[in-house]
N, C-alpha and C positions, 0 to 999 in steps of 0.2 A: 175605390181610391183612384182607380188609373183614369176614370170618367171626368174628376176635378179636377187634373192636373194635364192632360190633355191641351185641355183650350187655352189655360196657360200658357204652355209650351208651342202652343202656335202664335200669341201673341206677341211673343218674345221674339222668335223665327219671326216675324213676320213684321218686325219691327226693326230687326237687323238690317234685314232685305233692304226695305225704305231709305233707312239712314245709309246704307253702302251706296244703295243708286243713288240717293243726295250727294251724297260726297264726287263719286265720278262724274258728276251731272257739271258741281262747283270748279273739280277739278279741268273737266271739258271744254268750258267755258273758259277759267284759267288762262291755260293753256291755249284756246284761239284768240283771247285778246290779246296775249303777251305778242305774237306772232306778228297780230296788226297793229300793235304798237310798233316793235321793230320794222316792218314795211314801211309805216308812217313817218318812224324815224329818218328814214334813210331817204327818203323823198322832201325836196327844197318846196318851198312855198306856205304860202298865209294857209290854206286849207288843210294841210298836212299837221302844221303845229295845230291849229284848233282841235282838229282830231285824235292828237298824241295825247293832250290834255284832257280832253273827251275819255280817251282811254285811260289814263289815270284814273279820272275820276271811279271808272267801273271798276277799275282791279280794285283798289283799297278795299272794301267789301270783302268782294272772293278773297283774298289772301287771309283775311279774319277770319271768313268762313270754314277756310279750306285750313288754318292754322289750329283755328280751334276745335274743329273735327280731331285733325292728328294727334294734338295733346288729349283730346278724349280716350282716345285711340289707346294710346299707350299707355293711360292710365288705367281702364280698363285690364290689359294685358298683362301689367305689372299686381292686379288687384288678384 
């Protein structure tokens, strides 16, 4: 019995794993464009604004990504 259930239990373990580094990976990420966004804010010129909106464009994504993980997350938890 404990032969079948085994490799199961590793692919579960082992799927965890993946989805956690995913999420720190999305969060990581996050977290360094918000950063150069606010640099970018904060600096005057035509090159600055292109690139703040530049950076828009790539957070919306992550924020989904990284929202929809956490609602996983906790429902999971609550399950």
């Amino acid at each position: 019995m404990d032969s079948t259930i085994a490799p199961v239990i590793d692919i579960v373990t082992s799927g965890a794993i993946v989805t956690t580094t995913a999420v720190l990976v999305v969060l990581l990420a996050l977290l360094i464009l918000m950063i150069k966004k606010e640099i970018a804010s904060g600096i005057e010129g035509h090159t600055a604004k292109q690139l703040s909106r530049v950076i828009d464009v790539a957070l919306i994504p992550l924020l989904i990504a990284f929202s929809t993980a956490a609602v996983l997350h906790i429902i999971d938890i609550l399950n």
